[in-house]
C-alpha positions in Angstrom: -21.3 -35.6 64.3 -22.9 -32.5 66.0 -19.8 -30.7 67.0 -18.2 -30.7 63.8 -21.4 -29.5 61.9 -21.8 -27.1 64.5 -18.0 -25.8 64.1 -18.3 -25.6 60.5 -20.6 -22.8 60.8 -18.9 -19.6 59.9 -19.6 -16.3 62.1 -19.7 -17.2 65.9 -21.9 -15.3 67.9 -25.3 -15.7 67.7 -25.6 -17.8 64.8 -23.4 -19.9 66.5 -25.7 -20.0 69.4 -29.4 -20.2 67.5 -27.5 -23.7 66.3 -26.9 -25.8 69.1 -30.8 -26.1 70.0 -31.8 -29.8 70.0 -31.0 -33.1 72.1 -29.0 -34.6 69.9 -26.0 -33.4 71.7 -26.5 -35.2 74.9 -28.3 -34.7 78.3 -29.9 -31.9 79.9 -27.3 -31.3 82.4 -24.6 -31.5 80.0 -26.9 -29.2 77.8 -27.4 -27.0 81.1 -23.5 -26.7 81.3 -22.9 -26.1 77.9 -25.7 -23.5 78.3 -24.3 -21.5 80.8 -20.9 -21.8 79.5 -22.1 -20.5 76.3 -23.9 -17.6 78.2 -21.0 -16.3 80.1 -19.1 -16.2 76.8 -21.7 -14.4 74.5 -21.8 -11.9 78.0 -18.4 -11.3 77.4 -17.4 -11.1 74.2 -20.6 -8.6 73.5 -23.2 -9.5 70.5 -22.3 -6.5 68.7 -18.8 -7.4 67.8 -18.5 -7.5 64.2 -18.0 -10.8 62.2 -16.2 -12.2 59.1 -19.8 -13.7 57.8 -21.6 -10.2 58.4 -19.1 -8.3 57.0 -19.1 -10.5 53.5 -22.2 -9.5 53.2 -22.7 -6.4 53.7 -19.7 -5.9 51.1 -22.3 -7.3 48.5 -25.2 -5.5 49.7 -23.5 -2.5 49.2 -21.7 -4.1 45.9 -25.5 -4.5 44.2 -27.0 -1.4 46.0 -29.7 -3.5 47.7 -31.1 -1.0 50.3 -32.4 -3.4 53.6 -33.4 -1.0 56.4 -36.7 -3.0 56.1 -36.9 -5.8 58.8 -40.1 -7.3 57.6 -39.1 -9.3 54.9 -36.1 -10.9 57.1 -38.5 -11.2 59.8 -40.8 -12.9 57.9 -38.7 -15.6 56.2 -36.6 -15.7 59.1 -37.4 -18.2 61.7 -39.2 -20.6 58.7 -35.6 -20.4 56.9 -33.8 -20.9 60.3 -36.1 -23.8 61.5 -36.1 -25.4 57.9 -32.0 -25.2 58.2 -32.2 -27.0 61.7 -35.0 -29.7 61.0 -32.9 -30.7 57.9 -29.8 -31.1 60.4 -31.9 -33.0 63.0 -31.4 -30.2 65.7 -35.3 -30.1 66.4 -38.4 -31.2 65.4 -40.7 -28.9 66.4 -41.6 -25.4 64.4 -43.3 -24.0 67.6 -40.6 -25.0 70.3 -37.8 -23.6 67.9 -39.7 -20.4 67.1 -39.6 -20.0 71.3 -36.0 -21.4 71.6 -34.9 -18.7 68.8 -37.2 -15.7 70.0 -35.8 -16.5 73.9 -32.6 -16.5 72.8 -31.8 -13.9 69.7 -32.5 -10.3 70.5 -33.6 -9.3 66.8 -33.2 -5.8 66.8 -29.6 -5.8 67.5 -26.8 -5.2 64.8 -25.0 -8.4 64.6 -29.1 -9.6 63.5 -29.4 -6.9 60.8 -26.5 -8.2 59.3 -27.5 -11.4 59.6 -31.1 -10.6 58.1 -29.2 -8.0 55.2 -27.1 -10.9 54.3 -29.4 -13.1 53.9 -31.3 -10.8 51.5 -28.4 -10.5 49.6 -27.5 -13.5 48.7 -31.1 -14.5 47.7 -30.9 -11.2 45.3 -27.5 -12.4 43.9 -29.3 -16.1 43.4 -31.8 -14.9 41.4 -29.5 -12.1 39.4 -27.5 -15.1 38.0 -30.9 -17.3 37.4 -31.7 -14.4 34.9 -28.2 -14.1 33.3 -28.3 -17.9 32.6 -31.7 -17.7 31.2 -30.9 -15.0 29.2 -28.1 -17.0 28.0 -29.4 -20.3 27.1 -32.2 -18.1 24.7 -29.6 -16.0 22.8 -27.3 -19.3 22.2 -30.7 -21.3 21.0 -31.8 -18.1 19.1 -28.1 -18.0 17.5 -28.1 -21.6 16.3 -31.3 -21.4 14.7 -30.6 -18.4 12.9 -27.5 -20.1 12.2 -28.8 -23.6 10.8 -31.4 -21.3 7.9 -29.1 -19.0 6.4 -26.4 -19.5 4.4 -23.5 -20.4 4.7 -21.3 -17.6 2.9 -23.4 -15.0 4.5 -22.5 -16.4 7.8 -18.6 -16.4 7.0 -19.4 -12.9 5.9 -20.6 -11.4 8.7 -18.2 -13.0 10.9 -15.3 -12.1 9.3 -16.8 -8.2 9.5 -17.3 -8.8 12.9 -13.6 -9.9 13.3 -12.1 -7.3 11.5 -14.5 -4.5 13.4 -13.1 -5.9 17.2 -9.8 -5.7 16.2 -10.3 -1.9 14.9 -11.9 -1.8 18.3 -9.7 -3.1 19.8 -6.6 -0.8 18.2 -8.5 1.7 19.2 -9.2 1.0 22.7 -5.7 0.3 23.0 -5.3 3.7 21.3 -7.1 5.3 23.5 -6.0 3.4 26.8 -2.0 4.2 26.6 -2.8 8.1 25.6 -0.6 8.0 22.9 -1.8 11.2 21.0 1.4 11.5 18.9 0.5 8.8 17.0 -2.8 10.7 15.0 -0.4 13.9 15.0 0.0 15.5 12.5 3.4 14.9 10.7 5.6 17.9 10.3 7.0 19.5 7.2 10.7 18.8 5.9 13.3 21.5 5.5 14.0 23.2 2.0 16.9 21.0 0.9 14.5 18.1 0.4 12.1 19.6 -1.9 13.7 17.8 -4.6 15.5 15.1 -3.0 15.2 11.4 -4.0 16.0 8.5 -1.6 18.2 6.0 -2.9 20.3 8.5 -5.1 22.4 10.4 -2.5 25.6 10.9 -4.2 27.1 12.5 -1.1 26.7 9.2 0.5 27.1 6.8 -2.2 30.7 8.6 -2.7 31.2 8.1 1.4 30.7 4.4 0.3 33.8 4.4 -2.0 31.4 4.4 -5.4 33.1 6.3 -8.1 33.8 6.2 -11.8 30.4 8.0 -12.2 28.9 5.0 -10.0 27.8 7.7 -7.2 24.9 8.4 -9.4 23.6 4.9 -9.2 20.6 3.8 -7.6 21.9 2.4 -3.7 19.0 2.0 -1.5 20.6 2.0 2.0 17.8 0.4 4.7 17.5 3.2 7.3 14.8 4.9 8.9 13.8 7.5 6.7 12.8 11.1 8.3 8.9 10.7 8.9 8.4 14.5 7.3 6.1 16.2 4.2 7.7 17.3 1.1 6.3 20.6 0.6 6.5 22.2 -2.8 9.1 25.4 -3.9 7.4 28.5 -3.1 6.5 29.5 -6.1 5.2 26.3 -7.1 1.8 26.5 -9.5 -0.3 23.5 -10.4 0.3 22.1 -14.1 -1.7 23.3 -16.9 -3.9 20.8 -17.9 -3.3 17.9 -21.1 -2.5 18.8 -23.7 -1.4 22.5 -23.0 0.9 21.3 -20.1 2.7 19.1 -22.3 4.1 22.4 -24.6 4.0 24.8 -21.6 5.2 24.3 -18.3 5.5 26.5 -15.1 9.9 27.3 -14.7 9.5 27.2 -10.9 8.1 23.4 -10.6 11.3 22.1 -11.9 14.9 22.7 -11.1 16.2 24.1 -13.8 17.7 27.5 -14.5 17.6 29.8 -18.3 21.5 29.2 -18.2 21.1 25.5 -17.6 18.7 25.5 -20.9 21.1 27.6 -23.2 23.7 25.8 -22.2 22.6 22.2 -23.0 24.6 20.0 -25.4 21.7 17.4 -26.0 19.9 18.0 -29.3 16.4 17.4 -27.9 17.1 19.8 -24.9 17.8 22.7 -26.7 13.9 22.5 -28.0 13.1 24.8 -25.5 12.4 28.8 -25.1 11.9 30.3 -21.3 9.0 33.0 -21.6 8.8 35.0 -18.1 8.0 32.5 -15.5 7.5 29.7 -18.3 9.5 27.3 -20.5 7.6 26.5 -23.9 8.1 23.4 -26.1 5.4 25.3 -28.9 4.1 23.3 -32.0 5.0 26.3 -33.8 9.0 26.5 -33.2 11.3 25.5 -35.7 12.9 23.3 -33.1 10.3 20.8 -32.8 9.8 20.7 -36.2 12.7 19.2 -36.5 12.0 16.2 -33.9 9.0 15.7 -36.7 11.9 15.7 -39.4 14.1 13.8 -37.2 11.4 10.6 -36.9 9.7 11.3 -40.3 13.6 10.4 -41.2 14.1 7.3 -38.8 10.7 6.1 -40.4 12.7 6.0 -43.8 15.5 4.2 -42.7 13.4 1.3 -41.5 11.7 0.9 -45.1 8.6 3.0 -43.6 6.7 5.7 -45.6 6.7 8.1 -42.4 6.3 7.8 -38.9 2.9 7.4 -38.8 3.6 3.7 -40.3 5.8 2.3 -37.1 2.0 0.8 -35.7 1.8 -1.2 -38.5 5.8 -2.6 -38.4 5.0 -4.0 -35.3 6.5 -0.6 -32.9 4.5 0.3 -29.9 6.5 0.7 -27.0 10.1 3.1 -27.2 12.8 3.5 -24.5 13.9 6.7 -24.9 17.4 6.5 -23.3 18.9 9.8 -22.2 15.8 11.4 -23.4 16.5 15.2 -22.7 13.1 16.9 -22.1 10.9 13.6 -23.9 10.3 16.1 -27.1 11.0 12.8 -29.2 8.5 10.7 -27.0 6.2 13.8 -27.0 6.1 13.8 -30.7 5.6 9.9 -31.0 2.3 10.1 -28.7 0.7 11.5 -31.2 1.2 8.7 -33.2 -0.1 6.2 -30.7 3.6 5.3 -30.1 4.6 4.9 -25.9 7.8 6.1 -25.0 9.4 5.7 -21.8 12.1 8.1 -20.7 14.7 7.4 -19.1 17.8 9.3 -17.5 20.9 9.2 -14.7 19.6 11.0 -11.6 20.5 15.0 -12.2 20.4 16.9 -9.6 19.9 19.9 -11.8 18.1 20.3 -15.0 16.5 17.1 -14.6 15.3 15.4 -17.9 13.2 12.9 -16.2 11.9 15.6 -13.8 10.9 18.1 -16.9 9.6 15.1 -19.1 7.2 14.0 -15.8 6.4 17.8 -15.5 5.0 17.7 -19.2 3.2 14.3 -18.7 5.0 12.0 -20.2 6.0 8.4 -19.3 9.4 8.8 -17.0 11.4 7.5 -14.4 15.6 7.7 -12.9 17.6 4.5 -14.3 20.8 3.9 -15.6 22.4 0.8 -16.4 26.1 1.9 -15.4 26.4 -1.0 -13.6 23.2 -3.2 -13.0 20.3 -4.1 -15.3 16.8 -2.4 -15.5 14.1 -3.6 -13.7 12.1 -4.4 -16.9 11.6 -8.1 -17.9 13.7 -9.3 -20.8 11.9 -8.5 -24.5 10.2 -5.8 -23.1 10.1 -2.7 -25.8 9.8 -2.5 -29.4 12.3 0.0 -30.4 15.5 1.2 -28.3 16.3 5.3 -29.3 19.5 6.8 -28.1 20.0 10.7 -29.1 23.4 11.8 -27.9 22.5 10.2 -24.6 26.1 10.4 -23.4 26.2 6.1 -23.1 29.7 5.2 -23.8 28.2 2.1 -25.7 31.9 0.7 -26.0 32.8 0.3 -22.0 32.9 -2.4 -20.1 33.4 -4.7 -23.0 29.7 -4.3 -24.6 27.6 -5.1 -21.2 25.8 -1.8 -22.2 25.3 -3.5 -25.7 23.7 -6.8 -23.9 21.4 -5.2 -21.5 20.1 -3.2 -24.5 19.2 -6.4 -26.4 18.2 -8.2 -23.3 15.2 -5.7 -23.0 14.9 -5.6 -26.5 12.0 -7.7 -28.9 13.1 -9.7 -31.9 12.7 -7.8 -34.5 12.5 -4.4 -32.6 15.4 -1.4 -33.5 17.6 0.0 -32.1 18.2 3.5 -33.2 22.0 5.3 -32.1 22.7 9.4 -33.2 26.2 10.5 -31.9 28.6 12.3 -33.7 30.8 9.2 -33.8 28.7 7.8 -36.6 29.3 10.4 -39.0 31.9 9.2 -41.2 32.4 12.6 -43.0 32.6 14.6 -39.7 35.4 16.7 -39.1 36.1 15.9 -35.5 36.6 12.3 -37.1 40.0 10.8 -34.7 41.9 7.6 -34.2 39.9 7.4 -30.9 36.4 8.0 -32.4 37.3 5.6 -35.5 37.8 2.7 -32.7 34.8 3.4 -30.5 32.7 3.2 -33.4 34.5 0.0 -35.1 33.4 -1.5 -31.7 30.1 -1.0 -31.5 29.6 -1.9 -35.4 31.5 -5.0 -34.9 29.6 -6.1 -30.9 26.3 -5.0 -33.1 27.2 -7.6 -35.4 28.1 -10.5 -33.0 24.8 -9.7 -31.5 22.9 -10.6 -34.4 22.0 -7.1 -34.8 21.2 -5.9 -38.7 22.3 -2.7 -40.0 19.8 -1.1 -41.9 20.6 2.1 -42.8 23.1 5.1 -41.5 22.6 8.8 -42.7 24.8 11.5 -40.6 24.9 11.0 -37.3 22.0 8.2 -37.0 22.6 4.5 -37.3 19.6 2.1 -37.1 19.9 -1.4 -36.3 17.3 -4.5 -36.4 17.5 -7.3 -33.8 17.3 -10.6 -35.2 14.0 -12.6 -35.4 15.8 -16.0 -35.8 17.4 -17.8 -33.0 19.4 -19.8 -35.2 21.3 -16.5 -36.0 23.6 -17.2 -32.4 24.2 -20.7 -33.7 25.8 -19.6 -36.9 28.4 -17.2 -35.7 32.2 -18.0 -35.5 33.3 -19.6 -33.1 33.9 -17.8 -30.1 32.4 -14.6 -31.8 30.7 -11.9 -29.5 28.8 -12.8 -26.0 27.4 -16.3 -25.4 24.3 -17.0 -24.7 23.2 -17.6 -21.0 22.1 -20.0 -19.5 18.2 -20.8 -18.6 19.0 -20.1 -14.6 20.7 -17.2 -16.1 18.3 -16.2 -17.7 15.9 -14.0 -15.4 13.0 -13.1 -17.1 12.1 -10.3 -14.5 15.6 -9.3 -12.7 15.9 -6.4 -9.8 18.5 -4.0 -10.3 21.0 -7.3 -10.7 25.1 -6.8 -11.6 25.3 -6.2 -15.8 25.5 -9.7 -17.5 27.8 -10.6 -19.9 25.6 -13.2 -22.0 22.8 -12.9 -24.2 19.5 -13.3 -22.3 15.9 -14.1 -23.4 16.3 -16.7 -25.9 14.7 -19.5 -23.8 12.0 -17.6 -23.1 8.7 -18.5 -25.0 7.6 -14.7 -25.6 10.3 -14.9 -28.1 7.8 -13.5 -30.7 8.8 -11.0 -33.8 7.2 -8.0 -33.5 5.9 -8.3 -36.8 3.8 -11.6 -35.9 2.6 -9.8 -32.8 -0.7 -8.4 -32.5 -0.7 -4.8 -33.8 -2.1 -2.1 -31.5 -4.8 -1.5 -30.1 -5.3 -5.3 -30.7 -2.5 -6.1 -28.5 -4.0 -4.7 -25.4 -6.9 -7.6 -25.5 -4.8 -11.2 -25.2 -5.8 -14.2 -26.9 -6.3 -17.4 -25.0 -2.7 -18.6 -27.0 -1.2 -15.1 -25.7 -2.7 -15.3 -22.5 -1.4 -18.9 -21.7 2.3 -17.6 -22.3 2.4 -15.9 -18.8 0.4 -18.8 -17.1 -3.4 -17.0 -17.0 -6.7 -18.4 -18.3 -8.2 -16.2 -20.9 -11.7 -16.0 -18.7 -9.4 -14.6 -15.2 -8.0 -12.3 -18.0 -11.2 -11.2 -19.7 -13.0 -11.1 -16.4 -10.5 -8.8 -14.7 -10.8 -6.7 -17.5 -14.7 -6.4 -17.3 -14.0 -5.9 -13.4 -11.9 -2.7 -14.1 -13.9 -1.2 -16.7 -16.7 -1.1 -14.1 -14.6 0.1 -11.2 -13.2 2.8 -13.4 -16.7 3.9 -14.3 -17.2 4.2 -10.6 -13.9 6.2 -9.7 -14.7 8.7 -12.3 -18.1 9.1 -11.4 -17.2 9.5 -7.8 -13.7 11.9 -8.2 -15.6 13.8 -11.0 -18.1 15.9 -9.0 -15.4 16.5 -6.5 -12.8 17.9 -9.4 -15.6 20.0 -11.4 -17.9 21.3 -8.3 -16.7 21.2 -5.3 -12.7 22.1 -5.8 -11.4 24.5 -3.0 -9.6 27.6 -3.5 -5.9 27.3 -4.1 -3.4 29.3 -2.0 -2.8 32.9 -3.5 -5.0 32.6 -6.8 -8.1 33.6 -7.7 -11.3 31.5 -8.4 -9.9 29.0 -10.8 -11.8 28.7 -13.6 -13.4 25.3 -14.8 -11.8 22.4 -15.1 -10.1 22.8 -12.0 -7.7 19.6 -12.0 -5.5 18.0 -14.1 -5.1 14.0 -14.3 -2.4 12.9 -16.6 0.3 11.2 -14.7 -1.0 7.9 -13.0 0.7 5.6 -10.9 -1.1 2.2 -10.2 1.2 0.4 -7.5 -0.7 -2.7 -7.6 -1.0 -3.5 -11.4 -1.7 -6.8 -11.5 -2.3 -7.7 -15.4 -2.6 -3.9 -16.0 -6.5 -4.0 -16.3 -6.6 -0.7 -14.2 -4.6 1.1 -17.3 -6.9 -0.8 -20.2 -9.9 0.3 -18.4 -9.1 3.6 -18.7 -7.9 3.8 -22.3 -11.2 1.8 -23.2 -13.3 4.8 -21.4 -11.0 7.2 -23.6 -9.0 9.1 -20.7 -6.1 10.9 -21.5 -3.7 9.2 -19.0 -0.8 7.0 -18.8 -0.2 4.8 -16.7 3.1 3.3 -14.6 2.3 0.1 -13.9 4.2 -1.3 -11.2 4.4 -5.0 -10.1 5.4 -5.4 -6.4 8.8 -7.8 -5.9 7.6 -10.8 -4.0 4.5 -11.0 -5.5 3.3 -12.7 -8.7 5.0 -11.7 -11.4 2.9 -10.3 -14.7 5.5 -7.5 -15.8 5.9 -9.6 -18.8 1.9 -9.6 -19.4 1.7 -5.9 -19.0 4.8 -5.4 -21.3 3.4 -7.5 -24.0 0.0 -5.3 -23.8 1.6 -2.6 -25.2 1.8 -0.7 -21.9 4.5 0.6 -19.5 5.2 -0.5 -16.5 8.3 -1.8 -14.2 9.3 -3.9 -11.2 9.6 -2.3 -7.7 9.8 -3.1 -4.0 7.8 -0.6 -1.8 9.9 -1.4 0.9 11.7 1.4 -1.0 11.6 4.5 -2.5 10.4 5.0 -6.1 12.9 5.8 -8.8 11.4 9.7 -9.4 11.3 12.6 -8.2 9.1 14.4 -5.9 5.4 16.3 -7.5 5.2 13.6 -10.0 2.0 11.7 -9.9 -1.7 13.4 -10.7 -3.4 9.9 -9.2 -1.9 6.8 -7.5 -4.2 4.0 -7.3 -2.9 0.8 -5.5 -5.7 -2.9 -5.2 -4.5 -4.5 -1.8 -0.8 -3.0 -1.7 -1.6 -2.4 2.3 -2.4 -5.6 3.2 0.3 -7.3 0.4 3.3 -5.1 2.5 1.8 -5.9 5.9 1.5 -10.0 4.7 4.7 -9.9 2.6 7.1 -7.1 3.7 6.1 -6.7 7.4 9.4 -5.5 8.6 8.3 -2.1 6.0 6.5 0.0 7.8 3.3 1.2 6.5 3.9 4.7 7.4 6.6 4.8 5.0 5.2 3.3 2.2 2.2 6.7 2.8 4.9 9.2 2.9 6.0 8.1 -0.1 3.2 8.2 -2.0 2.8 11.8 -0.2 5.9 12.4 -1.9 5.6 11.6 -5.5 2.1 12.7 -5.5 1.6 16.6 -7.0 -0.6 19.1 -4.7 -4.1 18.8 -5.2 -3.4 14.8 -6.5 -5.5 12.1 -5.7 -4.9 8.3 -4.1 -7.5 5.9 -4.5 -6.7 2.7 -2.5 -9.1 -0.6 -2.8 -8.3 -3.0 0.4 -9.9 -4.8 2.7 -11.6 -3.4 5.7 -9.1 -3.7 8.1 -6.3 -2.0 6.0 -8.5 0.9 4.9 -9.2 1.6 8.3 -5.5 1.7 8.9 -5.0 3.7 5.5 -7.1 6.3 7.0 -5.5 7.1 10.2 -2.4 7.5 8.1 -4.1 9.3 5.7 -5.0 12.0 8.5 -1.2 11.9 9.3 -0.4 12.8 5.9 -2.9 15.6 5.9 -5.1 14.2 3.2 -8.5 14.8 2.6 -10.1 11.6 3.3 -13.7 9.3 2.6 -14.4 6.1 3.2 -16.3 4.6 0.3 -18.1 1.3 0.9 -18.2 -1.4 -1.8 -20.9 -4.3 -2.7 -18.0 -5.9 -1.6 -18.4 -6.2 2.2 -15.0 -7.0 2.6 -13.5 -4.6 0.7 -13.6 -0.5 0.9 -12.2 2.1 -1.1 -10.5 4.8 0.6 -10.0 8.2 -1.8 -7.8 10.7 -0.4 -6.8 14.8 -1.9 -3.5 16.1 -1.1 -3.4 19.5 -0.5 -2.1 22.6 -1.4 0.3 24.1 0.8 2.4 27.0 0.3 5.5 27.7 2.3 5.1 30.6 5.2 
């Protein structure tokens, strides 16, 4: 047994030595040979040679800066550790005998000892190092369950899940920090001049490269492609909007791409409303022009049995699609009569009408249905206008006629002025006389009612009765579709040849709906059509009227006080900003938009509804607000300067959950793009996502705060675009 202890001893040498005392291991003379064979060995191989055990460590002395050029302690604790370590073995018995054995035999002061002796030291200073770390260990983890066990429970979950979300920021940035990739908080770069008033999605020289034609090149075809990662930067003469109401009658001729020949030469009634002045085009109260948009509606008012227009509120009209709208005089004239009218037009890219009707602050956006529907639900608007809007309403066998009563309300009108309606005209043909045979004729198989016709303007009445289908003849005009058909909320889908929305319960007359205002607050009865309990309704309401509160009280000092100087004007003279155009991209039941109409703001609102979320486009419709269906993975139907404020609840973490092949970098530029110089974005998210928002936001060259909430695990972040001029 004594050999093989004695061999697993690590070191050699002296230790190796110092270990044999004892007579356990046989007789004196085999002790005396083993002595003296051991002798002539140590002799030779030299004490000083270094070995493995020595060398260990020293490693960790040095590893724990323990300094042990003092020999006392060693030599204190020396022999009593050494004689303890051989009594224990059975190599001697006596303390005294062993003390002389290991003084005899162990020349103390040589290295191979003080390596021994620092060792030694060592490892006892390592011992009680992790003694300590244990202890401290055991107290935190009883300190952490006790302080766990008396509080509660959601205020735990709280705190950890702040804790989570602040190590993965950490840890982002570590990573960040670690791979020295500096490009990615650079700056982005500014994109040449051809783009200033470019909008993805409508490139006609590519759509034509993808065999579109017939006027189809002017469609909407977003192409998935890496978009340039570039700022839109403003024309270089570009001048902030005049604030509401002046900027809707006066506008700056340099924001908008439009030339004094384009406007003299305009066919479309409401487009010719317009006189250039210097650097300005005016749409003034006082010209005879729009005076005769108020005669034009006072008139349309009369043909639906109304005293004037100031009586379409109380036939049940509250929301207007203003196809083909020109420059939105019509809708501009309606606002005043608490009447919303939504603009739209075929992407122009000169002499835009949805780009000058934006610039006035009105309710706009690019669609067409040449060839696929609109992205609003089915029984969307009250009252369908079309002023020389250049729709030929008699292609494609009617499917224009059928998307226009698919988005149509029972009850609602649609009201048609083209010189093909006037029967006493002088350019009255053959071919004119058959276009409009057709469209009387397809307006009568769609249970449409003529009401009245005076010169060029025809108004028609949807039916209110569903009964009416039932009764035609036999085979008589479009059938009706099926329910799977029948896609309350479709996305840009192929023209359908059926008549849509009659399965759908908000198959209401507008004349037994709730007049406005009234219709922005749902009953429980109107709230349960879309599938929400009246309390989630009333209580997200409540919600937004507070939040709003906040966001003005927090924007408003910023706007009125502490407004920087633009580029190349004077001190601008108070009120600095203008906030009429607002996009919310997150609209949810459109409380954001009620909140502020409640608090009396002079806004409108887009409200968008994100594809592949839930859908409550029909709730929002049937408000009496605005608002469409959109996938951010894309870019918005408009074009660039647009928006005074966009304001999105969770859309960051709602395209990271549900769209995470769209990256989020895109979805800031463009909201960079659509947003005007000197506009605002105000995003509510969670803690994680606003941390991310913010890094972008520094990208986009945004001004940017981090607000916290009561909320711990939400944050708003509110963000100022600047104002930069082209070199």
């Amino acid at each position: 047994m004594a050999r093989p202890l004695h061999r697993g001893f690590s070191g050699g040498g002296r230790v190796a030595e110092t270990s044999r005392v004892g007579d356990s291991w046989g007789s004196p003379k085999k002790e005396d040979s083993w002595d003296s064979q051991m002798k002539d060995k140590i002799e030779k191989e030299g004490f000083d040679k270094p070995r493995p055990l020595p060398y260990v460590v020293s490693f960790w002395t040095k590893l724990i800066g323990f300094d042990a050029s003092s020999d006392h302690i060693f030599l204190k604790q020396g022999p009593r550790l050494s004689s303890k370590s051989l009594a224990e073995n059975g190599f001697g018995s006596d303390p005294k005998d062993l003390s002389s054995q290991i003084h005899s035999r162990i020349d103390l002061d040589s290295p191979s000892a003080r390596r021994i002796r620092q060792g030694m030291v060592a490892m006892r200073l390592l011992q009680w190092a992790l003694a300590l770390i244990v202890l401290i260990s055991v107290s935190g983890f009883l300190w952490w369950t006790i302080s766990i066990s008396s509080s509660r429970s959601g205020t735990v979950y709280r705190g950890y899940r702040r804790l989570q979300e602040q190590v993965i920021v950490d840890l982002v940035d570590i990573g960040v920090l670690s791979s020295g990739v500096s490009n990615k908080l650079k700056e982005l770069d500014f994109c040449s001049h051809d783009l200033e008033n470019f909008v993805p999605c409508f490139n006609v020289s590519e759509n034509l490269a993808l065999g579109h034609s017939n006027e189809d090149e002017y469609d909407r075809q977003c192409v998935h492609k890496s978009r340039e990662k570039c700022l839109v930067l403003p024309p270089k003469d570009y001048r902030i909007p005049l604030r509401w109401p002046t900027g809707r009658d006066v506008i700056w001729s340099m924001n908008v791409k439009i030339t004094p020949e384009q406007v003299v030469s305009s066919g479309s009634l409401t487009k010719r409303m317009m006189l250039l002045e210097d650097n300005q085009i005016s749409f003034r109260s006082d010209s005879l022009m729009v005076d005769g948009v108020e005669d034009y509606s006072h008139q349309i008012a009369e043909m639906i049995g109304l005293r004037n227009e100031s009586n379409f509120i109380h036939a049940g009209v509250r929301t207007v699609l203003d196809i083909g709208c020109g420059y939105g005089s019509f809708g501009a004239h309606l606002f005043s009569k608490q009447l919303l009218t939504m603009c739209i037009a075929i992407y122009e890219v000169y002499g835009s009408q949805v780009q000058l009707a934006l610039e006035r602050g009105l309710p706009a956006m690019i669609a067409s249905f040449n060839s696929k529907q609109l992205p609003y639900s089915s029984l969307s608007f009250d009252m369908l206008h079309c002023a020389r809007c250049g729709i030929e309403w008699e292609q494609k066998d009617g499917a224009f006629l059928i998307e226009a009563d698919r988005v149509l309300r029972p009850g609602g009108y649609f009201v048609w002025t083209s010189p093909l309606t006037n029967l006493q005209g002088s350019s009255r043909n053959k071919s004119n006389q058959k276009k409009w045979e057709f469209v009387r004729d397809f307006a009568l198989n769609l249970c449409w009612e003529m009401l009245s016709q005076q010169d060029e303007t025809v108004v028609w009445k949807k039916t209110s009765r569903r009964n009416c289908y039932a009764s035609r003849e036999f085979g008589a005009g479009p059938s009706l579709c099926f329910k799977g058909q029948d896609i309350e909320s479709p996305y840009y889908r192929p023209l359908q040849t059926c008549i849509a929305g009659t399965h759908s319960r908000r198959w209401i007359p507008i004349e037994e709906r709730t007049s406005w205002p009234s219709r922005l607050m749902l009953n429980a009865s109107e709230a349960s059509l879309h599938g929400v309990h009246k309390e989630d309704f009333d209580e997200d309401g409540y919600n937004w009227q507070s939040m709003v509160r906040n966001y003005w009280s927090l924007l408003s000092p910023i706007i009125f006080s502490d407004h920087p100087k633009r580029p190349g004007d004077e001190d601008p003279s108070p009120p600095f900003n203008m906030v009429r155009n607002v996009l919310d991209m997150n609209a949810l039941f459109g409380g954001f938009n009620a909140a502020l109409l409640d608090a009396r703001k002079s806004v409108w609102v887009m409200n968008v509804v994100p594809k592949g979320g839930p859908n409550y486009l029909p709730l929002i419709l049937d408000r009496g607000l605005v608002g469409v269906l959109h996938d951010w993975c894309e870019a918005f139907p408009t074009y660039p300067r647009t928006y005074d404020l966009i304001h999105a609840q969770g859309i960051v973490s709602f395209q990271t959950a549900s769209r995470p092949w769209c990256p989020i970098l895109n979805l800031f530029l463009e909201m960079d793009r659509i947003l005007r110089p000197e506009g605002w974005v105000i995003l509510r998210d969670t803690t994680l996502s606003i941390e991310a928002g913010r890094t972008l936001a520094a990208q986009m060259r945004w001004d940017a705060r981090v607000v916290e909430l009561e909320n711990n695990e939400e944050r708003l972040l509110i963000c100022q675009k600047p104002f930069i001029k082209k070199p």
